[in-house]
C-alpha positions in Angstrom: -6.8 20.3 -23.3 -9.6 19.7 -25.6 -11.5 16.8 -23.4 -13.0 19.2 -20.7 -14.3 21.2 -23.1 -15.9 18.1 -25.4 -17.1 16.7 -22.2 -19.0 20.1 -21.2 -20.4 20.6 -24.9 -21.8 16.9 -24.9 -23.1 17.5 -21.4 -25.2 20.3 -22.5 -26.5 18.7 -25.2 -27.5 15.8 -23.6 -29.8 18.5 -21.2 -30.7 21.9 -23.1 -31.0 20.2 -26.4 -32.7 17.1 -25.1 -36.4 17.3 -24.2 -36.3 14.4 -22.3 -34.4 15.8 -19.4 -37.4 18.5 -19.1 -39.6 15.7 -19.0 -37.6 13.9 -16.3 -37.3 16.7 -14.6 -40.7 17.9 -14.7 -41.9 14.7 -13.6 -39.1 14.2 -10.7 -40.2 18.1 -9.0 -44.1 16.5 -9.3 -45.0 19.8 -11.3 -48.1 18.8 -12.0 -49.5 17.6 -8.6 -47.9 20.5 -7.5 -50.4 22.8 -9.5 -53.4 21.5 -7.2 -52.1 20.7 -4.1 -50.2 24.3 -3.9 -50.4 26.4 -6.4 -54.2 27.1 -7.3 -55.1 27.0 -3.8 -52.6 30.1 -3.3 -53.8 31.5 -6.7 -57.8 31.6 -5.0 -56.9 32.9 -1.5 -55.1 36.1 -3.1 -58.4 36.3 -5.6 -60.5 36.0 -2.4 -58.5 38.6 -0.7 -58.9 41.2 -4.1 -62.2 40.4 -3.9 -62.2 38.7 -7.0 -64.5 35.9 -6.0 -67.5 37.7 -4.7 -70.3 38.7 -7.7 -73.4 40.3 -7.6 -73.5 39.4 -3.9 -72.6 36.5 -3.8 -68.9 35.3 -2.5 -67.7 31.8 -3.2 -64.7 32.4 -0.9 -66.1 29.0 0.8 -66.4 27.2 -2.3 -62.1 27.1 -3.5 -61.9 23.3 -2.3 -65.2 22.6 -4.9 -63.3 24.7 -7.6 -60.1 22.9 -7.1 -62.1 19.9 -7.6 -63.7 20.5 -10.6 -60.2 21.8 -11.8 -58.0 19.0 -10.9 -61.4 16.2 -12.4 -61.5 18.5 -15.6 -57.8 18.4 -16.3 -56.5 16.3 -14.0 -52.4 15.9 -13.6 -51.5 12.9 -15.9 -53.6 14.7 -18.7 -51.7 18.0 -17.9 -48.2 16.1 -18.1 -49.5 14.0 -20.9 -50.5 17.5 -22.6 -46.7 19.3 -21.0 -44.8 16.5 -22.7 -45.9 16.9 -26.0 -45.2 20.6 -26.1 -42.2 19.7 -25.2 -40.9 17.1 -27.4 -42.4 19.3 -30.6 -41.8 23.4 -29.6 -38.0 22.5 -28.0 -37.0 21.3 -31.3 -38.3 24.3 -33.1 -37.1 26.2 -30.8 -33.1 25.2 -31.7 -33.4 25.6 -35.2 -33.5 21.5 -35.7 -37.2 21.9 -37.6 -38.8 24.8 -39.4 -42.5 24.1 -37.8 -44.5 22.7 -34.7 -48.0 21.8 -34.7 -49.5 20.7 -31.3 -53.5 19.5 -30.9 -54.8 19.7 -27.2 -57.8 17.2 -27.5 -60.9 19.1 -25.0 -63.7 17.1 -26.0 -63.2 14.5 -23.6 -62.3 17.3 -21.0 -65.4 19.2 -21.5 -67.5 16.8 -20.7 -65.5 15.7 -18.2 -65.7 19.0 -16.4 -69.5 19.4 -17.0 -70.3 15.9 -14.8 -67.5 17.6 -12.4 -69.8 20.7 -11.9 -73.2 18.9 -12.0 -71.9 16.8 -9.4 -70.4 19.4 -7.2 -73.9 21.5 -7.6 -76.1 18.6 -6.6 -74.0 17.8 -3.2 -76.6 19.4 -0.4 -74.0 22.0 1.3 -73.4 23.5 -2.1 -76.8 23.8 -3.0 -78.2 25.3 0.2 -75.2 27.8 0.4 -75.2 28.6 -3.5 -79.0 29.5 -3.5 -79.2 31.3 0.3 -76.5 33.3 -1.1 -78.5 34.1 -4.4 -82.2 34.6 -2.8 -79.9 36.8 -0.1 -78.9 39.1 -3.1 -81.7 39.1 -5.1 -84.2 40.2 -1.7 -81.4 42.8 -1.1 -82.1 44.1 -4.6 -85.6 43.6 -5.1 -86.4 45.6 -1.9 -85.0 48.8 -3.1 -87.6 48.5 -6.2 -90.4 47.8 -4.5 -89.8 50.7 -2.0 -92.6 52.6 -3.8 -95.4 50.5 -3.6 -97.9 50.9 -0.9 -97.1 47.8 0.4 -93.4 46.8 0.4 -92.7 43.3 0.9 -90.0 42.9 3.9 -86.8 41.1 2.8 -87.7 37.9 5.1 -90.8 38.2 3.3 -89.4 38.4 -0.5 -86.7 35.4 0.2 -89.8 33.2 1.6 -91.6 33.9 -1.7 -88.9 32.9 -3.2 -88.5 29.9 -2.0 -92.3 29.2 -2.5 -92.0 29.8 -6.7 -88.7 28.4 -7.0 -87.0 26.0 -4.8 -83.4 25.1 -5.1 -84.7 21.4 -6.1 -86.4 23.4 -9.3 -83.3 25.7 -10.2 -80.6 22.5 -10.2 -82.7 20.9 -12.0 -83.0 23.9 -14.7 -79.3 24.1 -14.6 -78.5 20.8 -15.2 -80.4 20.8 -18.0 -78.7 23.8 -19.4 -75.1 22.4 -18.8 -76.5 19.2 -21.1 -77.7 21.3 -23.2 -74.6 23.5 -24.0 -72.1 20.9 -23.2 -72.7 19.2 -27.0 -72.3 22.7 -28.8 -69.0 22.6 -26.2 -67.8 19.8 -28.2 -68.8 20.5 -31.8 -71.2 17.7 -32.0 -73.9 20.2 -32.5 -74.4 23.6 -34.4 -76.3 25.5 -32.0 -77.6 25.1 -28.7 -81.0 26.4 -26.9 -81.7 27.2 -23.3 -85.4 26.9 -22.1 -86.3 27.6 -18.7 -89.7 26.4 -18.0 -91.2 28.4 -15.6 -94.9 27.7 -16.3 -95.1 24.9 -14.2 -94.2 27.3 -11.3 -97.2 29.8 -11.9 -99.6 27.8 -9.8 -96.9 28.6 -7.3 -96.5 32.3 -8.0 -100.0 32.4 -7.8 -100.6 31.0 -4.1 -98.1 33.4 -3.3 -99.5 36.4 -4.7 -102.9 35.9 -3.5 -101.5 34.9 0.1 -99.4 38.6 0.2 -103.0 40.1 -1.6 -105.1 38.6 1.3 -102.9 40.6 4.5 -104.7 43.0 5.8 -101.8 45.8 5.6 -101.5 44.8 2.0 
């Protein structure tokens, strides 16, 4: 009479009280790989359709196969199950009363920089970059236009985005950016105190200044 109920007792002990059936079965359901292959992309096409990823004009709708990228390279699945496991093995215990404390360190330095070469790299492809800044020099013509509207001579929006283009070309701004991701990605990390961003426009006013003189020099201007 007593055997079913021994065999039941050490049953569940061998599962809820063990972490390493979590673990197994984590790993057999392929949670992890899961995460990319299913669940983020589901996460960013219900964002997409809240409008969540659209800012200041500019939607990266078309960019959720880059973001899963840089997602699954900055914390890819083994580190996430590495990472699962050992909140696991320390909070379960705690959790049933068999220790008084957990403690659990998630090492990011390695994934920091790990996701700043991830977004460098994503931001130099060419399709990125051409889409990424058409998209901003779209929004910032649409906005600048309503500004200018009480000038004498307002600047069409064909005319602003080709200005643009002229002062600072999408080879300039990556460029700018990257050095600002190296720049922060060290104060990221704790290897430095403070960081500083510096965007170095002077060697664009010879630039600005063609332009300028080329808008001064219409006849309707």
């Amino acid at each position: 009479i007593v055997f079913i109920p021994m065999l039941v007792v050490f049953r569940v002990n061998d599962t809820v009280g063990n972490p390493n059936f979590y673990i197994e079965q984590l790993s057999r359901a392929n949670v992890y790989n899961f995460i990319y292959d299913d669940v983020l992309p589901t996460a960013l096409n219900e964002a997409e359709s809240g409008g969540a990823i659209s800012t200041g004009g500019i939607n990266l709708s078309w960019a959720n196969p880059y973001i899963i990228t840089v997602t699954k390279q900055a914390l890819p699945p083994q580190w996430l199950q590495a990472q699962s496991e050992q909140v696991i093995k320390v909070v379960l215990p705690y959790v049933l009363g068999d220790t008084e404390s957990f403690n659990v360190k998630v090492p990011l330095k390695d994934r920091v920089e790990a996701t700043a070469r991830s977004i460098k790299e994503v931001l130099n492809k060419e399709d990125v970059k051409a889409r990424l800044y058409d998209q901003a020099i779209d929004a910032a013509a649409n906005q600048s236009s309503s500004y200018l509207k009480g000038l004498p001579f307002s600047p069409s929006k064909d005319t602003l985005k080709s200005m643009v283009r002229q002062v600072l070309p999408p080879e300039w701004l990556i460029q700018e950016v990257n050095t600002a991701i190296d720049e922060i990605v060290p104060y990221l990390t704790k290897d430095r105190e403070h960081f500083t961003l510096r965007l170095n426009i002077s060697e664009r006013m010879d630039a600005l200044e063609a332009v300028t003189t080329d808008i001064l020099k219409k006849q309707e201007t």
